[in-house]
Backbone and ligand atoms as CSV (ligand in chain L), in Angstrom:
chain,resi,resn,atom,element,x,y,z
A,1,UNK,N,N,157.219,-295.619,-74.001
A,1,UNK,CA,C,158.293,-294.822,-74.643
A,1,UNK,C,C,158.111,-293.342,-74.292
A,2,UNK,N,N,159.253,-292.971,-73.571
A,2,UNK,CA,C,158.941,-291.553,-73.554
A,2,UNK,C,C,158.771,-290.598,-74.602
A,3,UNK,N,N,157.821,-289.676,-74.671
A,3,UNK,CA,C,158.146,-288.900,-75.865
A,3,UNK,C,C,158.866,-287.765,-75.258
A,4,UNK,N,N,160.253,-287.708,-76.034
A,4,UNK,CA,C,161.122,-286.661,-75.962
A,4,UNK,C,C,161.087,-285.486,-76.894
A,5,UNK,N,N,161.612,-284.050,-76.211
A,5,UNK,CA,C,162.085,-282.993,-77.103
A,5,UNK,C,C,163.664,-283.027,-76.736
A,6,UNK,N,N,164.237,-282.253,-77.859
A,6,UNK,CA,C,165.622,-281.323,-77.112
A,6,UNK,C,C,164.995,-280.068,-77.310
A,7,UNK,N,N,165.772,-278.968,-76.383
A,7,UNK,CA,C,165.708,-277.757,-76.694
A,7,UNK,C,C,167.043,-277.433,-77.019
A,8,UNK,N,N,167.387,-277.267,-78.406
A,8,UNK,CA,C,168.996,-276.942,-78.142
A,8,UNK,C,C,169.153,-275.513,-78.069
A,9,UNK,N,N,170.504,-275.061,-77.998
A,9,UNK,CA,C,171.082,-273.734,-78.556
A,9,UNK,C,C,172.222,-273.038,-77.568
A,10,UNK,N,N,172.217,-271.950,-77.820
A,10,UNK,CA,C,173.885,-271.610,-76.694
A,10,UNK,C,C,173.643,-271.255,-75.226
A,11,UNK,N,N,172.231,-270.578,-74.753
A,11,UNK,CA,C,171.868,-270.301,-73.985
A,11,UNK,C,C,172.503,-269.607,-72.888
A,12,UNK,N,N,173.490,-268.411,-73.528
A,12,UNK,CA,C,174.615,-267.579,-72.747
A,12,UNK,C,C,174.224,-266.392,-72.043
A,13,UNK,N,N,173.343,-266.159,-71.594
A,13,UNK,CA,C,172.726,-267.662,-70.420
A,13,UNK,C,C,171.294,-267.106,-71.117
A,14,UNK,N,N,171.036,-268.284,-70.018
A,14,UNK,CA,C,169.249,-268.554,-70.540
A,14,UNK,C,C,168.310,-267.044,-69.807
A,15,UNK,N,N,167.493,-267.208,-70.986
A,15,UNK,CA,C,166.125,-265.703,-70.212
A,15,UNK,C,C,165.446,-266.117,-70.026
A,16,UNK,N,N,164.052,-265.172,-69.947
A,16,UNK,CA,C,163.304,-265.583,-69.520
A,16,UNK,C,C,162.211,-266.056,-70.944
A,17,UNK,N,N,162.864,-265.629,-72.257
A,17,UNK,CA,C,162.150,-266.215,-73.324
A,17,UNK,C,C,162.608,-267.491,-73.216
A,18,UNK,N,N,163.554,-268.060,-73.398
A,18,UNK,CA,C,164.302,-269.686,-73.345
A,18,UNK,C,C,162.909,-269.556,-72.467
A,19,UNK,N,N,162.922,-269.924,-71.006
A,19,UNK,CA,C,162.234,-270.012,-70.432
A,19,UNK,C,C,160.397,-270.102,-70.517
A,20,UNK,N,N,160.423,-269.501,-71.110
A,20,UNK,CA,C,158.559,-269.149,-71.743
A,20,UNK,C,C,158.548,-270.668,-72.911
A,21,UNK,N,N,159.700,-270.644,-74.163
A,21,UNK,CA,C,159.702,-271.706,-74.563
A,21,UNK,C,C,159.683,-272.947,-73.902
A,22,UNK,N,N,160.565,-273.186,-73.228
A,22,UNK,CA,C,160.635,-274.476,-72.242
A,22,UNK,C,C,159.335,-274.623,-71.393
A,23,UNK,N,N,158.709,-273.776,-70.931
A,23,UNK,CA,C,157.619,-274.190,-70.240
A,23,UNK,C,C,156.790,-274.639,-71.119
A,24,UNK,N,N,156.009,-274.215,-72.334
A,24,UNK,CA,C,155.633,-274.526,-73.180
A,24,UNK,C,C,155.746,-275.871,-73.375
A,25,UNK,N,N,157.032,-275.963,-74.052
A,25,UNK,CA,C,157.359,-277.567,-74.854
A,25,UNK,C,C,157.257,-278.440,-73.437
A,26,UNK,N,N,157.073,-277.962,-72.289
A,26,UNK,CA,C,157.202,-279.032,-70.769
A,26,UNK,C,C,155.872,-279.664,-70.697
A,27,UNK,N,N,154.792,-278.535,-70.949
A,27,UNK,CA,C,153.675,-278.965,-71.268
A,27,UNK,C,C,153.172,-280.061,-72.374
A,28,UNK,N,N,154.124,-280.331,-73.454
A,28,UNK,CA,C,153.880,-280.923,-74.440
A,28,UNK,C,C,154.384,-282.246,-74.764
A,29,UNK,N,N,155.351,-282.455,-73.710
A,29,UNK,CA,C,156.291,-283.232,-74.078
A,29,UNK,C,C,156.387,-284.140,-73.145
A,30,UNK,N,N,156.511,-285.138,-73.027
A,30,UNK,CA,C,156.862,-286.145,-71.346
A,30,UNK,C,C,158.284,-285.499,-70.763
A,31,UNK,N,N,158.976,-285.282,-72.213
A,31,UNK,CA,C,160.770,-284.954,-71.427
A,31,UNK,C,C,161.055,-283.730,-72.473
A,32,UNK,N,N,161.534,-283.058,-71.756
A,32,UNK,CA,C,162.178,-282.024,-72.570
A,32,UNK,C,C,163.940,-282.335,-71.903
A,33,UNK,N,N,164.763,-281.968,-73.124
A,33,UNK,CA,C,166.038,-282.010,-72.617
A,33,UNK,C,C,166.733,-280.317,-73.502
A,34,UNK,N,N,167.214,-279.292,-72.063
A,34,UNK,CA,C,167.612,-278.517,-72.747
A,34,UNK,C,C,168.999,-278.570,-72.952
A,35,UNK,N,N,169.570,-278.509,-74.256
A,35,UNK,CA,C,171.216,-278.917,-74.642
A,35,UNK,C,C,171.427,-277.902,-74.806
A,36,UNK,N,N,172.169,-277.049,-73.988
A,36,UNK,CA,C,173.742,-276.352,-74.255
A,36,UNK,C,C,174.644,-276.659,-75.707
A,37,UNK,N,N,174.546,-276.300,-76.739
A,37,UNK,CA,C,175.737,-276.724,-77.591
A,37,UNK,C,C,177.054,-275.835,-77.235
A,38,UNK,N,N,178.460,-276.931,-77.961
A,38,UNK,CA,C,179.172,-276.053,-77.839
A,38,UNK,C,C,180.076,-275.715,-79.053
A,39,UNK,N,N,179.442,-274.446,-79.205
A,39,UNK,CA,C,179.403,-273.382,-80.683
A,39,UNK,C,C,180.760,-273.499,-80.589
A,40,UNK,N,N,181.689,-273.105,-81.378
A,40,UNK,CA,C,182.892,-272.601,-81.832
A,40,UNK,C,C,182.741,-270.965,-82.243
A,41,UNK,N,N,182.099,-270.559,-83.106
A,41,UNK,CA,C,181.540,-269.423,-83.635
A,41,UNK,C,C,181.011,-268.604,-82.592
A,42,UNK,N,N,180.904,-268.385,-81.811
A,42,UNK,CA,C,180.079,-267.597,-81.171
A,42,UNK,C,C,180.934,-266.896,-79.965
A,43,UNK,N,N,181.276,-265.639,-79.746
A,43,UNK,CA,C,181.510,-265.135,-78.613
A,43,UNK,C,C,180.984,-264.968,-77.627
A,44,UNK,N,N,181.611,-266.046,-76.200
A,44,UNK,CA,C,180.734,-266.469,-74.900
A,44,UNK,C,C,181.320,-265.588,-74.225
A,45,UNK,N,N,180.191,-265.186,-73.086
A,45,UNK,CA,C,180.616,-265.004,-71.654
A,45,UNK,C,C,180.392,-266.113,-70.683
A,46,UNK,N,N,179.628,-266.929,-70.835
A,46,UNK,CA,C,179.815,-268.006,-69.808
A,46,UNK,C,C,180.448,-269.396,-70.047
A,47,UNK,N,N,181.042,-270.165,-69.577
A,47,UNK,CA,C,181.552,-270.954,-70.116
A,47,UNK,C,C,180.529,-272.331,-70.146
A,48,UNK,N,N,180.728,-273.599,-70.945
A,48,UNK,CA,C,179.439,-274.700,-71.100
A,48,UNK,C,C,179.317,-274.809,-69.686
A,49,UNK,N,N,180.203,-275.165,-68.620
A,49,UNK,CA,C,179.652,-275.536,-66.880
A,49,UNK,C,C,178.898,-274.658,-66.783
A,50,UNK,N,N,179.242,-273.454,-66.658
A,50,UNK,CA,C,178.205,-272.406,-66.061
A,50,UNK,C,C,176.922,-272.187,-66.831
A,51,UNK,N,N,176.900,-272.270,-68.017
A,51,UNK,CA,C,175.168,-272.343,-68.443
A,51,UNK,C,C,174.837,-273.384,-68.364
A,52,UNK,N,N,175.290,-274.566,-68.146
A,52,UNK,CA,C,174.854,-276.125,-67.924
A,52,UNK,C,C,174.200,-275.601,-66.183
A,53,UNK,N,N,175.254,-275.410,-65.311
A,53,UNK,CA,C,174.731,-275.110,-63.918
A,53,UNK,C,C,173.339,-273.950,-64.109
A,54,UNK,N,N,173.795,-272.962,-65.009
A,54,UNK,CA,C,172.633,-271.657,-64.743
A,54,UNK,C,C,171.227,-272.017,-65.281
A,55,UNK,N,N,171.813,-273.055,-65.896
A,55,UNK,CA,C,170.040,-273.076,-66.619
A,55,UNK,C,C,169.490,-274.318,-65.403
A,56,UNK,N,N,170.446,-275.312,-65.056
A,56,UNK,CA,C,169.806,-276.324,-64.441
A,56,UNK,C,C,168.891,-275.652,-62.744
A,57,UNK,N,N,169.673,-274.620,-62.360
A,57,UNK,CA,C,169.412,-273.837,-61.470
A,57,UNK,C,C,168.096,-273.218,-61.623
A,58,UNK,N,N,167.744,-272.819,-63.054
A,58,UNK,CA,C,166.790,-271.933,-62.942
A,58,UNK,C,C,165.716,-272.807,-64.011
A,59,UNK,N,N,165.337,-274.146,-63.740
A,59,UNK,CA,C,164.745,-274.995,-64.123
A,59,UNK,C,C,164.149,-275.802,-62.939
A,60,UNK,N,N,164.332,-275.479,-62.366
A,60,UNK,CA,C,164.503,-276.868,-60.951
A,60,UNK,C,C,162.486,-277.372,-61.086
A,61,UNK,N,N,161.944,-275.704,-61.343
A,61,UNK,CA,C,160.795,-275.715,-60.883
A,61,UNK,C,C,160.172,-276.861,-62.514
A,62,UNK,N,N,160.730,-277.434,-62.972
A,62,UNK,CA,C,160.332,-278.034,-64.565
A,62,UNK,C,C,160.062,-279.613,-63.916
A,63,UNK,N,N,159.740,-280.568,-63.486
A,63,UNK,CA,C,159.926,-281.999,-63.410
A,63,UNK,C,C,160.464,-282.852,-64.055
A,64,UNK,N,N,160.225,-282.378,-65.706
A,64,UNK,CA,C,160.365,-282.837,-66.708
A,64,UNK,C,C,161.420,-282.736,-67.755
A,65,UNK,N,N,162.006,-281.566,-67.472
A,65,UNK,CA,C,162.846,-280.995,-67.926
A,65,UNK,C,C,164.085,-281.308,-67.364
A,66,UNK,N,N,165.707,-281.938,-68.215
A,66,UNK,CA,C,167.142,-281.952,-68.083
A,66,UNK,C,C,167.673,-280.618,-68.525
A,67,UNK,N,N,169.014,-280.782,-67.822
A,67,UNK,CA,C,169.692,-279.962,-68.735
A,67,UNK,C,C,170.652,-280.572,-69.186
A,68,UNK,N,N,171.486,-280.570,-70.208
A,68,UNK,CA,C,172.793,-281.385,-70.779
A,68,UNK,C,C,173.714,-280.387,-71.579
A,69,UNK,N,N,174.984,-281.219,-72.176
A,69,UNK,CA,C,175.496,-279.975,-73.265
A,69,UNK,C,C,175.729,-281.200,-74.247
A,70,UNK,N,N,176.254,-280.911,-75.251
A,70,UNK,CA,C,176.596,-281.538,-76.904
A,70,UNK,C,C,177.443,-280.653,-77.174
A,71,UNK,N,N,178.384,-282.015,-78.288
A,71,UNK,CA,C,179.513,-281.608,-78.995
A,71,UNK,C,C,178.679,-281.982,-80.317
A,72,UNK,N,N,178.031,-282.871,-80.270
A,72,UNK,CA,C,178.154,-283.490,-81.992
A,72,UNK,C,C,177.208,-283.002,-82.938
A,73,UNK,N,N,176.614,-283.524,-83.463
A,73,UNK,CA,C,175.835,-283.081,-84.896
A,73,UNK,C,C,174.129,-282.911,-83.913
A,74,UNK,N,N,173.519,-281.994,-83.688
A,74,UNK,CA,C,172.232,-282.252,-82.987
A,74,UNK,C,C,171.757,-283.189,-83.530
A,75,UNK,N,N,171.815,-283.752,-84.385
A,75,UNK,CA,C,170.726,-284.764,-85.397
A,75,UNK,C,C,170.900,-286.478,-84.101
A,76,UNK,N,N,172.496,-285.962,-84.321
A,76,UNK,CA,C,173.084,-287.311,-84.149
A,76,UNK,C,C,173.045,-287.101,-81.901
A,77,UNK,N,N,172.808,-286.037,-81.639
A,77,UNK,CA,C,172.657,-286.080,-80.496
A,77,UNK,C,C,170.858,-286.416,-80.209
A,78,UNK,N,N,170.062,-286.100,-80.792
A,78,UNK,CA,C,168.494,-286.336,-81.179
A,78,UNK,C,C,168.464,-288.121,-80.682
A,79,UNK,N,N,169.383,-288.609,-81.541
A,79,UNK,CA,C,169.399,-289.787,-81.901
A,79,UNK,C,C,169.911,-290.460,-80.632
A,80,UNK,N,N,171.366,-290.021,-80.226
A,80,UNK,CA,C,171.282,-290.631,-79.087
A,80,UNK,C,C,170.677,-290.636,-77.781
A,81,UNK,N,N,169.779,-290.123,-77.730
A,81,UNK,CA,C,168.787,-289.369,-76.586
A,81,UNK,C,C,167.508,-290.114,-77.005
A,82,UNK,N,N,167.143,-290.267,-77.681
A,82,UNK,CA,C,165.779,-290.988,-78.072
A,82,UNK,C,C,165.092,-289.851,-78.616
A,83,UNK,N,N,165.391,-288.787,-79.481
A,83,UNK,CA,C,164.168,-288.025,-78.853
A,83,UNK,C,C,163.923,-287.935,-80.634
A,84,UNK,N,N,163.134,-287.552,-81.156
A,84,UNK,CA,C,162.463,-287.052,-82.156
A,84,UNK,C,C,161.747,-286.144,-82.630
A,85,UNK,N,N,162.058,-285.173,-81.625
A,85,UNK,CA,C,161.310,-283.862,-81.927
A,85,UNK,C,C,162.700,-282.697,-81.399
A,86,UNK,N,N,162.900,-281.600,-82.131
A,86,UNK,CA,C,164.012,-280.343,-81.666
A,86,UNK,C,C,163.502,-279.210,-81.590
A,87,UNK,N,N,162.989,-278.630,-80.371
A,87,UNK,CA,C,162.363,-277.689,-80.307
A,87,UNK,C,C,163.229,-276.134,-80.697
A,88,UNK,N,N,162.359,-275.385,-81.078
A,88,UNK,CA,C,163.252,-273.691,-81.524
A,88,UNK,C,C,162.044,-272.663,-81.195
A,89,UNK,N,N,162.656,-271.492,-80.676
A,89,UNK,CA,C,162.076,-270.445,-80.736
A,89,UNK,C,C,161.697,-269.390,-82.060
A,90,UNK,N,N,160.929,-268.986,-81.827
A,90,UNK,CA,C,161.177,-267.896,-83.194
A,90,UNK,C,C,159.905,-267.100,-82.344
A,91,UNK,N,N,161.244,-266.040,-82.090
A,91,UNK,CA,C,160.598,-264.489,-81.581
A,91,UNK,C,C,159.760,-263.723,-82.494
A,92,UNK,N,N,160.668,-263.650,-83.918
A,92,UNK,CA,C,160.250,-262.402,-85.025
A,92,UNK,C,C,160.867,-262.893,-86.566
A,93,UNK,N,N,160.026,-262.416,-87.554
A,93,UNK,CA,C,160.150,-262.660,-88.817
A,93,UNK,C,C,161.735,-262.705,-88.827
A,94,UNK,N,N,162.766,-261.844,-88.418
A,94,UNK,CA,C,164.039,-261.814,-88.309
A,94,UNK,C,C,164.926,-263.160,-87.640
A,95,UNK,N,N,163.997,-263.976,-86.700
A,95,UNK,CA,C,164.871,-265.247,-86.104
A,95,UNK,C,C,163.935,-266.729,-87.609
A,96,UNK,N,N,163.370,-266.018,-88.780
A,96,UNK,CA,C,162.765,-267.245,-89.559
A,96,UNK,C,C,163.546,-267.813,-91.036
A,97,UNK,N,N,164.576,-267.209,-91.474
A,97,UNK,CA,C,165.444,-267.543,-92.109
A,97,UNK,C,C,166.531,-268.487,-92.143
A,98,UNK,N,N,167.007,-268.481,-90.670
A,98,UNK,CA,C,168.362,-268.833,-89.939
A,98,UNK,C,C,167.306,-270.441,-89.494
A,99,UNK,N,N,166.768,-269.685,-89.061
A,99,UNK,CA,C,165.534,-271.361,-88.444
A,99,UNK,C,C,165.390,-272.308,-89.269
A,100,UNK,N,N,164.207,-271.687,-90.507
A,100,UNK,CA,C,164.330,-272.608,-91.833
A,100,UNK,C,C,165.273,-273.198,-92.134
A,101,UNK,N,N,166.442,-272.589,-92.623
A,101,UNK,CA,C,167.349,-273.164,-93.102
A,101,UNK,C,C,168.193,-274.197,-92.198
A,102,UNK,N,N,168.176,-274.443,-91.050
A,102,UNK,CA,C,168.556,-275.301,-90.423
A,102,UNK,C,C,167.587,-276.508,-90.109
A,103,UNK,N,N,166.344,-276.125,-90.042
A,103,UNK,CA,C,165.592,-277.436,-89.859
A,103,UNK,C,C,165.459,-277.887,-91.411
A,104,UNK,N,N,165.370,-277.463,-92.618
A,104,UNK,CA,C,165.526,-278.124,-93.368
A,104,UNK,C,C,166.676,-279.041,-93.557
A,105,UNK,N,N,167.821,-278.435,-93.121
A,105,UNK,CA,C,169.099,-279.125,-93.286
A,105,UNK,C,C,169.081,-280.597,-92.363
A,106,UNK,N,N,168.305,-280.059,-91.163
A,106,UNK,CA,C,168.166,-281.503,-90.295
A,106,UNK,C,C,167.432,-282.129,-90.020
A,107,UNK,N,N,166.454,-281.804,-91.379
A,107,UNK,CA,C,165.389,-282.841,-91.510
A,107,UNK,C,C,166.317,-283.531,-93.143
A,108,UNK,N,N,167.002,-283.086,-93.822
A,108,UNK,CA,C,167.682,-284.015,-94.657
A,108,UNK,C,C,168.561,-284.608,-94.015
A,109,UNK,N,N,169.317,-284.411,-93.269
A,109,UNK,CA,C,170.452,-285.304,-92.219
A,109,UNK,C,C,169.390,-286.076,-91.464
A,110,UNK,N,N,168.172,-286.234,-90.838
A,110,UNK,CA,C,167.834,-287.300,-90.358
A,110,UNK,C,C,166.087,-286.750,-90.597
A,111,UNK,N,N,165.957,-287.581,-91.698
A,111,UNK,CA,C,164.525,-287.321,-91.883
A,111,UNK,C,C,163.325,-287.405,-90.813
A,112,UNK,N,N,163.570,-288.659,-89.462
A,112,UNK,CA,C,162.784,-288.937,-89.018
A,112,UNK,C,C,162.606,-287.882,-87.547
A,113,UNK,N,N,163.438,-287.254,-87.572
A,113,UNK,CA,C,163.440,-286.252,-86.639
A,113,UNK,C,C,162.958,-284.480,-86.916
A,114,UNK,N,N,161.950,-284.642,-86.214
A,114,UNK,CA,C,160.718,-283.207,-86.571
A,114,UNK,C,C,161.297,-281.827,-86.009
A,115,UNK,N,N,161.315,-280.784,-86.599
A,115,UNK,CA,C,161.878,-279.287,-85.817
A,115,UNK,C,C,160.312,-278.654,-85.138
A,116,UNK,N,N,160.299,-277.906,-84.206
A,116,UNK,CA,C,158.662,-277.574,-84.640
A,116,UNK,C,C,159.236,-276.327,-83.262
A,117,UNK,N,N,158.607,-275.305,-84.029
A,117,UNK,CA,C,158.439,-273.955,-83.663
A,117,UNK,C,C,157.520,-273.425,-82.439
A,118,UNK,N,N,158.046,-272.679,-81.545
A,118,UNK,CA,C,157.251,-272.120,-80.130
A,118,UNK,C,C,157.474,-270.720,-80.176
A,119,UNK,N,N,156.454,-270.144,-79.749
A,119,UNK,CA,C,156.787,-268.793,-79.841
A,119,UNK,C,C,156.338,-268.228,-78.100
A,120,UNK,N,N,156.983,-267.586,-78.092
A,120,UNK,CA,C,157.141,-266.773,-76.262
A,120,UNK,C,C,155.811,-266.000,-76.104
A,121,UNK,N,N,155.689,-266.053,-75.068
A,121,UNK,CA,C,154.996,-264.469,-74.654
A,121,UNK,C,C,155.637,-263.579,-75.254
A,122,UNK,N,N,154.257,-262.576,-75.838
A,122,UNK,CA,C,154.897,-261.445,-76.684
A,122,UNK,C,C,155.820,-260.283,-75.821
A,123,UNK,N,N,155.459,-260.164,-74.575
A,123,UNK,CA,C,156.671,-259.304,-73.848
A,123,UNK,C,C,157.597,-260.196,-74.154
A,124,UNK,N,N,157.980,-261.118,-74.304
A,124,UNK,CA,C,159.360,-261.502,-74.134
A,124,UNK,C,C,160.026,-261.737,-75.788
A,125,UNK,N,N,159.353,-261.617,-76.662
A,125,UNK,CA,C,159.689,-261.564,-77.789
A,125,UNK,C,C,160.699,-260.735,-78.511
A,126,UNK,N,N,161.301,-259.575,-78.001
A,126,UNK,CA,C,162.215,-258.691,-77.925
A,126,UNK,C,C,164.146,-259.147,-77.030
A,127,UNK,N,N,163.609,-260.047,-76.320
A,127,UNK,CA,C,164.757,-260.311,-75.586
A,127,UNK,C,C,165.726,-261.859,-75.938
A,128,UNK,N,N,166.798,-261.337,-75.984
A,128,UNK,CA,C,167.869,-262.067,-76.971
A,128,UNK,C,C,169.090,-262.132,-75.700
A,129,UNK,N,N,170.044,-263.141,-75.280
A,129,UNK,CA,C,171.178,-263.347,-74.390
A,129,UNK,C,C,171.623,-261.906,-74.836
A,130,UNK,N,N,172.407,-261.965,-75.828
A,130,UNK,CA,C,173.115,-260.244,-76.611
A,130,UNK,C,C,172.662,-259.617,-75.641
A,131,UNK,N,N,171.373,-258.826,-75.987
A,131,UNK,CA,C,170.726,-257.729,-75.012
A,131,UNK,C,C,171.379,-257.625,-73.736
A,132,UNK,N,N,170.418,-258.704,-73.225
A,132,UNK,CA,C,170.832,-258.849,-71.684
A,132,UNK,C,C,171.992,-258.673,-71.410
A,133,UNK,N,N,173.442,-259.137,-71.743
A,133,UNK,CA,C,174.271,-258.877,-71.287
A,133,UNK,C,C,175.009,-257.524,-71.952
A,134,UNK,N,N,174.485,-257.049,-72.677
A,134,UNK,CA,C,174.780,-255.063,-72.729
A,134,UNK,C,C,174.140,-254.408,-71.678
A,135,UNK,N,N,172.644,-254.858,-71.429
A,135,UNK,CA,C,172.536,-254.287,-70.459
A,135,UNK,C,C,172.702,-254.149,-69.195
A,136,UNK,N,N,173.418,-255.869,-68.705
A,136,UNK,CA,C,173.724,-256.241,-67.502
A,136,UNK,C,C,175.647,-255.246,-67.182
A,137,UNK,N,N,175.894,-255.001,-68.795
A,137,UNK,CA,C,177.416,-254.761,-68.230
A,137,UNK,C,C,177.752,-253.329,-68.403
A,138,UNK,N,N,176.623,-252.454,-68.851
A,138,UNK,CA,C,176.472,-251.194,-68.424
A,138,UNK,C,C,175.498,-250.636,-67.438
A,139,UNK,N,N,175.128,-251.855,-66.472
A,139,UNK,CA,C,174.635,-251.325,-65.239
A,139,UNK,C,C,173.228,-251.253,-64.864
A,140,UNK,N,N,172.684,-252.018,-66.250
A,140,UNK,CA,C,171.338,-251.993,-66.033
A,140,UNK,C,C,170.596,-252.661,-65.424
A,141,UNK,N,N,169.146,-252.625,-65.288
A,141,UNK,CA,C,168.489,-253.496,-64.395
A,141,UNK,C,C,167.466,-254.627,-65.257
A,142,UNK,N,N,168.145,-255.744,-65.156
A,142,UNK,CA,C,167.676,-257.152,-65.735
A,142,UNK,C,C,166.538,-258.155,-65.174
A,143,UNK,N,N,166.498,-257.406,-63.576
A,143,UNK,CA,C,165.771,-258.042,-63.413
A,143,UNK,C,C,164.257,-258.807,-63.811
A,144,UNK,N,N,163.332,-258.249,-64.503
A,144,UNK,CA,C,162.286,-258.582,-65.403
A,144,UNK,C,C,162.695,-259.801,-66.589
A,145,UNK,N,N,164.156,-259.631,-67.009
A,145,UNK,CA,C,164.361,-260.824,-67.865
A,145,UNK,C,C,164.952,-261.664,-67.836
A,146,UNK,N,N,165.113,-261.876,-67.042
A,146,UNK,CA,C,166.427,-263.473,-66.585
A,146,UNK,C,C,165.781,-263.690,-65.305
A,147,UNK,N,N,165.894,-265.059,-65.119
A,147,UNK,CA,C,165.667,-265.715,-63.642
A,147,UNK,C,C,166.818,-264.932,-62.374
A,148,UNK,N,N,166.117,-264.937,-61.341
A,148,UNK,CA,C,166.940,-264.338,-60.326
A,148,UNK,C,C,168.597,-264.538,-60.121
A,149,UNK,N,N,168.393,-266.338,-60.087
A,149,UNK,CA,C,170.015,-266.428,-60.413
A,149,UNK,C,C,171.130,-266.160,-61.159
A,150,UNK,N,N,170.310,-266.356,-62.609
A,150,UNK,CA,C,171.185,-265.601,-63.584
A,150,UNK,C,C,171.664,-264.160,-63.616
A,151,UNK,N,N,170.318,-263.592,-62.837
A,151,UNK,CA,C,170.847,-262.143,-62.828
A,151,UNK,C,C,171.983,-262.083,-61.590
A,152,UNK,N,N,172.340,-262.902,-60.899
A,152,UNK,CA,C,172.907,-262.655,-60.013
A,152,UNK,C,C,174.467,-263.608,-60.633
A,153,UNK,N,N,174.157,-264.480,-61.125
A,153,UNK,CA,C,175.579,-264.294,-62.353
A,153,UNK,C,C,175.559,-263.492,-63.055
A,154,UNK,N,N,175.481,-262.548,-63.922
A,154,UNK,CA,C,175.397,-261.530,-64.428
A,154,UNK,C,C,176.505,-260.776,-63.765
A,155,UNK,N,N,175.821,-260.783,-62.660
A,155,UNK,CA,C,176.325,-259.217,-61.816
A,155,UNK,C,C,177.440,-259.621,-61.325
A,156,UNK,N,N,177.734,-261.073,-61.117
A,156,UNK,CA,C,179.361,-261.465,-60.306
A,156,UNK,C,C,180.079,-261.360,-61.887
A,157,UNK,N,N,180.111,-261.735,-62.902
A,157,UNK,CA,C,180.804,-261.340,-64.201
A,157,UNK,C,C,181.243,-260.163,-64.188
A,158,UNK,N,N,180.040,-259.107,-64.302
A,158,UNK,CA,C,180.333,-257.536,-64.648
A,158,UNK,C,C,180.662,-256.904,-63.617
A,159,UNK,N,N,180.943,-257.716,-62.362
A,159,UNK,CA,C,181.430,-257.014,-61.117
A,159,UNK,C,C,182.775,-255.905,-61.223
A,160,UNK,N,N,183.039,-255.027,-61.310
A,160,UNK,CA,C,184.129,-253.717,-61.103
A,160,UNK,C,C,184.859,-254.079,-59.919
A,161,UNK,N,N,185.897,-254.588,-60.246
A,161,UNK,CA,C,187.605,-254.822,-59.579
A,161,UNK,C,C,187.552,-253.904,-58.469
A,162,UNK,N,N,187.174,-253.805,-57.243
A,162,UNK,CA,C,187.522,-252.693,-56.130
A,162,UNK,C,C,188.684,-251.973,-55.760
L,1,LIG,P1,P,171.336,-270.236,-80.722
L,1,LIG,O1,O,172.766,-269.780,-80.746
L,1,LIG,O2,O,171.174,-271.700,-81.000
L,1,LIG,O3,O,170.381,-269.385,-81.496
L,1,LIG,P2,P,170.136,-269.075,-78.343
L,1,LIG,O4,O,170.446,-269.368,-76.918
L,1,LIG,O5,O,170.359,-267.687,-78.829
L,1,LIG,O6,O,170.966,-270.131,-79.173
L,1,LIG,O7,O,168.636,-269.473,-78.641
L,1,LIG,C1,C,168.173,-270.793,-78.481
L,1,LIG,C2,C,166.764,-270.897,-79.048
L,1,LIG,O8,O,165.895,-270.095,-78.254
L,1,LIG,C3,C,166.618,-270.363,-80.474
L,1,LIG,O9,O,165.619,-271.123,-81.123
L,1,LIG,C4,C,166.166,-268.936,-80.284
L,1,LIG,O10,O,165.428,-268.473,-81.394
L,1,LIG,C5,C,165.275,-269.120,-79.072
L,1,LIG,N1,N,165.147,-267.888,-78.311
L,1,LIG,C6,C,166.117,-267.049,-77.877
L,1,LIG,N2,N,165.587,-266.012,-77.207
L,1,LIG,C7,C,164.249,-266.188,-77.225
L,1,LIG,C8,C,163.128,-265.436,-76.743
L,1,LIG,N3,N,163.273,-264.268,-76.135
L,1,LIG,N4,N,161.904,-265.936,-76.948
L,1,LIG,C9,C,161.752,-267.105,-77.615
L,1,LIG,N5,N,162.723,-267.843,-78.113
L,1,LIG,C10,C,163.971,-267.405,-77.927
């Protein structure tokens, strides 16, 4: 039986913290699967193909690691995946409220499925999608926090109309 994770979340687009997590849980896990959800709430710049493609792109080097997206209840996507474990980041006392309260919620929606917490390299503990793309669309230089490709989506997004 494989032992599975998901990694869920919006990943608009993925950094290089996603990244620090995922290597992590790659180490831990036979399969990691990172899911794309698709939020309603949330103001995107990329659309689900393109972070489905950007992350699968900048994963390649993982063996172990999918990428996928979800519509439904993570619990109930957990479930259809086999997996029993949902991996989450938590950068800073500020990402541990929002966390809690959701893994409690989906450990009462499906008791048998575990949340369990990774934390990044502390350089990367500061960096949030948000960021990155303020700084990618006033011109800044990203390179240090996003995989090469992403930064190079980035830059075809915020590209200036000639
Ligand atoms: P969501 O909308 O589900 O929070 P995100 O893409 O913002 O989606 O984050 C997905 C997961 O990765 C969350 O658990 C978040 O806390 C974590 N995460 C985001 N950025 C970082 C980072 N720099 N270091 C570690 N974990 C991170």
């Amino acid at each position: 039986m494989p032992n599975t994770a998901i990694y869920p979340g919006s990943f608009d687009p993925l950094t290089n913290g996603h990244l620090d997590v995922l290597e992590r849980a790659a180490a831990l896990f036979s399969k990691v699967i990172l899911a794309v959800a698709h939020h309603t709430d949330k103001d995107s710049l990329f659309t689900i193909p393109e972070r489905v493609l950007i992350a699968r792109e900048s994963v390649r080097h993982l063996s172990n690691v999918e990428v996928d997206d979800f519509q439904t209840l993570l619990v109930d996507y957990a479930r259809q995946k086999g997996a029993r474990v949902i991996v989450r980041g938590l950068r800073a006392v500020s990402d541990f409220e929002l966390e809690f309260q959701m893994a409690l919620m989906n450990r009462t929606l499906a008791p048998q499925v575990e949340t369990i917490f990774l934390m990044p390299k502390d350089s990367y503990s500061y960096l949030s999608s948000r960021i990155i793309k303020r700084i990618a669309f006033l011109g800044g230089d990203i390179s240090s926090f996003v995989p090469a490709y992403v930064e190079k989506n980035l830059k075809k997004k915020y590209a200036k109309p000639a």
